[in-house]
C-alpha positions as CSV (number, residue, x, y, z in Angstrom):
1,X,14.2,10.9,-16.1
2,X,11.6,13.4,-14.5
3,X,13.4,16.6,-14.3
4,X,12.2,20.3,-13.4
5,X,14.4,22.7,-15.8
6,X,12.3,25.4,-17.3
7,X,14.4,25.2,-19.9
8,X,13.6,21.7,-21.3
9,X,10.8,21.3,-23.9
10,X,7.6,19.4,-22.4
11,X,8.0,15.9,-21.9
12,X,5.3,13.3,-21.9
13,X,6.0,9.5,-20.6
14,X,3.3,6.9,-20.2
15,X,3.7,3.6,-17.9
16,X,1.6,0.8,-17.6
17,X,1.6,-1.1,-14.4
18,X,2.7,-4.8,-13.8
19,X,2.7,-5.3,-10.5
20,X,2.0,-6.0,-7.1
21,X,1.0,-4.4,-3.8
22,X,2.6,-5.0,-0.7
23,X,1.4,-6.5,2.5
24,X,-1.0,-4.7,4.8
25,X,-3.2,-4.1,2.0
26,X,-6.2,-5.8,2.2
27,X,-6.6,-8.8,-0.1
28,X,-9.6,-7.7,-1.4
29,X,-8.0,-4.3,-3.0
30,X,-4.6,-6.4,-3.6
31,X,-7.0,-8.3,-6.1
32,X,-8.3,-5.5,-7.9
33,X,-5.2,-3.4,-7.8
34,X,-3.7,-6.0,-9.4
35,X,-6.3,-6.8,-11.9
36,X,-6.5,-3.1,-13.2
37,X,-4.3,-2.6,-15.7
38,X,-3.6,1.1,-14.3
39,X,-1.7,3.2,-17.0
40,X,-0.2,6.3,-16.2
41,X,1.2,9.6,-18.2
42,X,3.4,12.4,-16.0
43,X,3.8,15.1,-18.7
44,X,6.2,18.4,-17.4
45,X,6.2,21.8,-18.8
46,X,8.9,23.7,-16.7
47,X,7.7,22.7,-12.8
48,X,4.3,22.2,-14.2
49,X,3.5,18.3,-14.1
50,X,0.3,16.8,-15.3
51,X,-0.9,13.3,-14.6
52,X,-3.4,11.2,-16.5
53,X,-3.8,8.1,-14.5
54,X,-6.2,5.6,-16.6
55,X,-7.7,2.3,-15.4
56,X,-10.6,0.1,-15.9
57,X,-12.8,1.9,-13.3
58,X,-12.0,5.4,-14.4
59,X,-9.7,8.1,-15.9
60,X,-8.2,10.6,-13.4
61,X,-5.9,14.0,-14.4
62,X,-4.1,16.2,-12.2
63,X,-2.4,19.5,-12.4
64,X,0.0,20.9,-10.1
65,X,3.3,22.5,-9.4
66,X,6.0,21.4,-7.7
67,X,6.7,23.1,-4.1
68,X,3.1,24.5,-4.2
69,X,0.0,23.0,-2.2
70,X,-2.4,22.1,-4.1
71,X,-5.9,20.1,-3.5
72,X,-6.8,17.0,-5.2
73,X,-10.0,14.1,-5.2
74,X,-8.1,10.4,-5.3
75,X,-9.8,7.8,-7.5
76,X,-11.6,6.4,-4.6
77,X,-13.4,10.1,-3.9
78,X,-11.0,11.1,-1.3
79,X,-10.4,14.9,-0.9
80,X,-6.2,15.3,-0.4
81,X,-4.0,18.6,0.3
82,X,-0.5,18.4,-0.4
83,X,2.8,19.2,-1.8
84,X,5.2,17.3,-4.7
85,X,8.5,18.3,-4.3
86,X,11.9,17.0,-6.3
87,X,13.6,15.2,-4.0
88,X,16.0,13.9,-6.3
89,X,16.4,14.4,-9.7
90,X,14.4,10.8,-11.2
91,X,11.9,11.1,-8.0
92,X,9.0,13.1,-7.0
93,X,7.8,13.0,-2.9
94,X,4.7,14.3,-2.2
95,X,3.3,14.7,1.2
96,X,-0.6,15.1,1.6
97,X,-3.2,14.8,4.1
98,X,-6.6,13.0,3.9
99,X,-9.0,15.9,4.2
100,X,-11.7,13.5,5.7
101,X,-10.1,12.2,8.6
102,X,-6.8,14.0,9.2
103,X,-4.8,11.1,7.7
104,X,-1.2,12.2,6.9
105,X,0.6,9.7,4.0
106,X,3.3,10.0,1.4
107,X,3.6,9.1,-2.0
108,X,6.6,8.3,-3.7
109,X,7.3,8.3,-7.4
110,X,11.3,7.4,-8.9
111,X,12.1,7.0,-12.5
112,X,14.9,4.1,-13.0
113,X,15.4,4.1,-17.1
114,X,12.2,2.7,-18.3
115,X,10.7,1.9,-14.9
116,X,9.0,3.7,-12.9
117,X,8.1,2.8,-9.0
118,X,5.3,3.8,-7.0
119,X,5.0,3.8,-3.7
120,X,2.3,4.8,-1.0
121,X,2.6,4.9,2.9
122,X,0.0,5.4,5.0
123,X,-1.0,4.2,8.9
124,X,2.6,2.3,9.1
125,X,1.5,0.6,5.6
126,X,3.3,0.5,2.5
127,X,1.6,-0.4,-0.8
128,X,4.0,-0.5,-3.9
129,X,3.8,-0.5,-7.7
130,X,6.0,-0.9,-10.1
131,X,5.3,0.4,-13.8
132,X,6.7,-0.3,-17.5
133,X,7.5,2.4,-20.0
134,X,5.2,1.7,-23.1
C-alpha cells in the first residue's frame, strides 16, 4: 500500500504494465501504449514520492510532495502544474493542468495488493492502465 507516515522507512515498489487503454484513445497511441512495456517505480520517503517511469522510448523521474504544486514535463514534452494528494490511503489523485493549452485532467493512481491501476482523464476521456508488481 502507498502510505504517507513520516514515520515509515522508504519504500520502493516497481510495476510493469500489462494492459490496455480505454476507448477514446486514438488507435494509433492505443497501439503503442500497449506495445510499450512501461515499468514504473513510486518510491516514498515521509510525503516525499519519487517516480521512475521506464519504457522503450525513454526513462522519465519525478519528484514531488504530496499537497504541494509542483511543475513537471510528461513523456510526450508536455509542461504540467499540479498537485498529488492522498485521497485514500492505497490511492494518490493528482490534479494538473496542461500548461500549453489550459487543459485541466486528473490522474489517478490506487494500489490493490500487487496491482496497481492507472488511470488518466482528460476532455471527457478516460485512458486506463493496469500494472503488475514485479
Amino acid at each position: 500500500m502507498i502510505r504517507c507516515e513520516a514515520c515509515k522507512p522508504p519504500r520502493s515498489l516497481r510495476y510493469r504494465g500489462v494492459s490496455s487503454c480505454s476507448r477514446g484513445v486514438p488507435e494509433k497511441q492505443r497501439k503503442m501504449v500497449l506495445d510499450d512495456r512501461l515499468e514504473m517505480g513510486i518510491k516514498q520517503e515521509g510525503s516525499k514520492f519519487t517516480i521512475v517511469e521506464k519504457s522503450c522510448l525513454c526513462t522519465k523521474t519525478s519528484e514531488w510532495f504530496l499537497d504541494e504544486e509542483f511543475e513537471n514535463i510528461l513523456a510526450d514534452g508536455s509542461q504540467v502544474k499540479g498537485t498529488f494528494v492522498l485521497s485514500k490511503p492505497n490511492c494518490l489523485t493528482g490534479h494538473f493542468k496542461k500548461l500549453s493549452d489550459g487543459k485541466d485532467f486528473t490522474i489517478i493512481r490506487e494500489v490493490d495488493g500487487d496491482t496497481l491501476v492507472q488511470v488518466i482523464k482528460i476532455d471527457g476521456q478516460e485512458a486506463k492502465r493496469t500494472f503488475k508488481k514485479q
